[in-house]
C-alpha positions as CSV (number, residue, x, y, z in Angstrom):
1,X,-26.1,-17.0,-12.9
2,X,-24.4,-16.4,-10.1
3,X,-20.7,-16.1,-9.6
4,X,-18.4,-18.6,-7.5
5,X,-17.3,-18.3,-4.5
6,X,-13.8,-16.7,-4.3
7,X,-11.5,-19.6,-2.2
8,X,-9.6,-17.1,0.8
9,X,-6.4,-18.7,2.1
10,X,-4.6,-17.3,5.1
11,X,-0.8,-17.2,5.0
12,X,1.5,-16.8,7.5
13,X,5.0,-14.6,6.5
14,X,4.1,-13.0,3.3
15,X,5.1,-9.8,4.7
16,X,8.5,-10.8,5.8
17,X,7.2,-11.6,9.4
18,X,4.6,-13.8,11.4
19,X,1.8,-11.5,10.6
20,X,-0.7,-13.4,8.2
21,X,-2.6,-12.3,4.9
22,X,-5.9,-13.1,3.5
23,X,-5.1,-14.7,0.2
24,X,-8.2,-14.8,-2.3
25,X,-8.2,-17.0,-5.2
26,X,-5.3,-19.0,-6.1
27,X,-2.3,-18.7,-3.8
28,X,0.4,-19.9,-6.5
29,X,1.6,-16.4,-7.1
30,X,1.0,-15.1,-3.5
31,X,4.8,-14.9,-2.4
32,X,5.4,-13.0,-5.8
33,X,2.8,-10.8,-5.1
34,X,3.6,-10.1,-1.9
35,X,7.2,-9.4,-2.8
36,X,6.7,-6.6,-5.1
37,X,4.3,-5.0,-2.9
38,X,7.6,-4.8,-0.2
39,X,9.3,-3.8,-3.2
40,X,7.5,-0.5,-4.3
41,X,5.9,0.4,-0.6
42,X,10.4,-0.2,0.2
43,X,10.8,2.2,-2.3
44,X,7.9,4.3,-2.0
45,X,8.6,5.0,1.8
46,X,12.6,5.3,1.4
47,X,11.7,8.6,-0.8
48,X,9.2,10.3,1.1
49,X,11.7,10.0,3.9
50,X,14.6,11.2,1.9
51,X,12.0,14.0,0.6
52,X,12.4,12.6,-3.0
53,X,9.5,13.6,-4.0
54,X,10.1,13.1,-7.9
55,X,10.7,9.5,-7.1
56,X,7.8,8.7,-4.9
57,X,5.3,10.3,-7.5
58,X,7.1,8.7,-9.8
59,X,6.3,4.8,-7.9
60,X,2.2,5.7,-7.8
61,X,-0.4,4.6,-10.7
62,X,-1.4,6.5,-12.9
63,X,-5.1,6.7,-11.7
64,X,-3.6,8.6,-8.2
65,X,-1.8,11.0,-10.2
66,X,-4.6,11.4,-12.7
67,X,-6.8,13.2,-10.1
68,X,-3.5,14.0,-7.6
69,X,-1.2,17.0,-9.0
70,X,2.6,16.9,-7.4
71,X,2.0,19.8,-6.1
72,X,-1.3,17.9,-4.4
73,X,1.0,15.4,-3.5
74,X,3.5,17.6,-1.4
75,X,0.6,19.3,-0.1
76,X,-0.9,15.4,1.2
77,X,2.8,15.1,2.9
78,X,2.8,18.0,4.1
79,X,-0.5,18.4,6.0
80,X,-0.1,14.5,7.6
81,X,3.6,16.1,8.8
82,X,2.3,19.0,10.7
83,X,-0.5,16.8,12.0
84,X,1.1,14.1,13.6
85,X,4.9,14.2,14.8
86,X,6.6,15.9,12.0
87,X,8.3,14.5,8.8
88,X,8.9,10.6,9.3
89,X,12.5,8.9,10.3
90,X,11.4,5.9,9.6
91,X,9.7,2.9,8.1
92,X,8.2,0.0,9.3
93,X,6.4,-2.6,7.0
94,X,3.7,-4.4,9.3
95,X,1.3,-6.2,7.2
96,X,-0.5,-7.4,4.2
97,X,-3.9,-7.5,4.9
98,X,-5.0,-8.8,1.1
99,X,-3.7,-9.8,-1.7
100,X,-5.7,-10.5,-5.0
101,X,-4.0,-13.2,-6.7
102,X,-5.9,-13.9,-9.5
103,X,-8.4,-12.9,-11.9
104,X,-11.4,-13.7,-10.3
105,X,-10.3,-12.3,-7.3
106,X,-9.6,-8.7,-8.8
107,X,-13.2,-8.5,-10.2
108,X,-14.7,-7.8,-7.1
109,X,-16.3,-3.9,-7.0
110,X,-13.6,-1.4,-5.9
111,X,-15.7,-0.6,-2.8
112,X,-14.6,-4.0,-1.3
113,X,-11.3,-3.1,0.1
114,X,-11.8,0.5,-0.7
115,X,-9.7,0.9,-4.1
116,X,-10.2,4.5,-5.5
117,X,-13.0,4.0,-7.6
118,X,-10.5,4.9,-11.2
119,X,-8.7,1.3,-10.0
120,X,-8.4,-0.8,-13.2
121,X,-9.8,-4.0,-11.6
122,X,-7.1,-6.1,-13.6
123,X,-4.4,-4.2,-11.6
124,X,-5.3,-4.5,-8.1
125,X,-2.7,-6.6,-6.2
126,X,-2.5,-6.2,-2.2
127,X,-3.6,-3.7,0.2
128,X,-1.4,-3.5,3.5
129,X,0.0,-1.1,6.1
130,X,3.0,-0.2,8.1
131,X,4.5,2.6,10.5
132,X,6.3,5.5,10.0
133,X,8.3,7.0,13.1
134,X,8.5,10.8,13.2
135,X,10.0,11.4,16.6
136,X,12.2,9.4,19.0
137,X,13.1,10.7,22.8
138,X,13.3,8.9,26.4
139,X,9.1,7.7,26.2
140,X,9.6,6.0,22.7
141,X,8.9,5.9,19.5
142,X,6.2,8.2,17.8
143,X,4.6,8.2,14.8
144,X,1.7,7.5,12.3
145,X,0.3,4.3,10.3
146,X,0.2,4.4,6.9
147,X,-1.9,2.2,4.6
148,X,-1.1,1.2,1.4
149,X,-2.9,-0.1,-2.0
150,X,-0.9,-1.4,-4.5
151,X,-1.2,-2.0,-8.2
152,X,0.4,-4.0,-10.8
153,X,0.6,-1.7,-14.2
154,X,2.9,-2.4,-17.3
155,X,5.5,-0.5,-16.0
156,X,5.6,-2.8,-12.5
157,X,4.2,-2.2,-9.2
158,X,2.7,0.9,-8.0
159,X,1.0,2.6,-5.2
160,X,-2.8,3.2,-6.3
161,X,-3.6,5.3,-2.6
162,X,-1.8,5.4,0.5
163,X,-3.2,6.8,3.6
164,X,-1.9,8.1,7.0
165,X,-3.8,7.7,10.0
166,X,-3.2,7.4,14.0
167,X,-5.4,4.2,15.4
């Protein structure tokens, strides 16, 4: 038998601006969802650019650091650093591009959306992006985007992957 149709529901503001997110299944919990996501990727971001490293390790699931070392994880900051403008300033949130708000909606392969494969399908909660500036002078502002996927674990909200990319 086959499965239902997930309902998708776009929703303006989620993110804290106009942007709008692809809601799938029910929307009741969206705004919660979406809130904790600011919440951890807030936190997440603050630390990397205070070079807290022990804190953001600490704020990602347990199946990043299962196969991610800290030392992995310095070495993953580290490499995007030198590559793009140096170590980030600072943090822009942009967007939440999903959120999985309920069941149904989480069951879907990991593949779709491109959740490390180790994803608990129970956990997955949004997937969205922001900005990090590295460098500022006379032409602007300079930087990298960074992507986020973000899990709900009994602990709270975590970061399942993140990565850093130039468009």
């Amino acid at each position: 038998m086959a499965k239902a149709p997930i309902p998708q529901t776009e929703i303006a503001g989620l993110a804290g601006n106009k942007k709008s997110t692809s809601v799938l299944g029910d929307t009741k919990d969206a705004q919660k969802i979406a809130n904790a996501m600011l919440d951890v990727v807030k936190r997440f971001t603050d630390a990397i650019i205070r070079q807290d490293i022990e804190t953001a390790y600490g704020l990602c699931a347990n199946e990043l650091r299962s196969w991610m070392s800290v030392k992995g994880f310095v070495t993953e900051l580290e490499k995007a650093d030198s590559e793009y403008n140096g170590k980030p300033l600072t943090f822009e949130f942009k967007r939440i591009t999903w959120i999985y708000c309920d069941e149904p909606s989480r069951d879907r392969s990991n593949k779709d959306g491109d959740w490390p494969k180790e994803t608990p399908k129970p956990n997955k909660r949004a997937i969205g992006f922001g900005w990090f500036t590295d460098q500022t002078n006379e032409e602007g502002e300079f930087g990298r985007n960074i992507a986020f996927w973000v899990t709900e674990e009994p602990d709270g909200y975590c970061i399942a992957k993140f990565k850093q990319y130039h468009q």
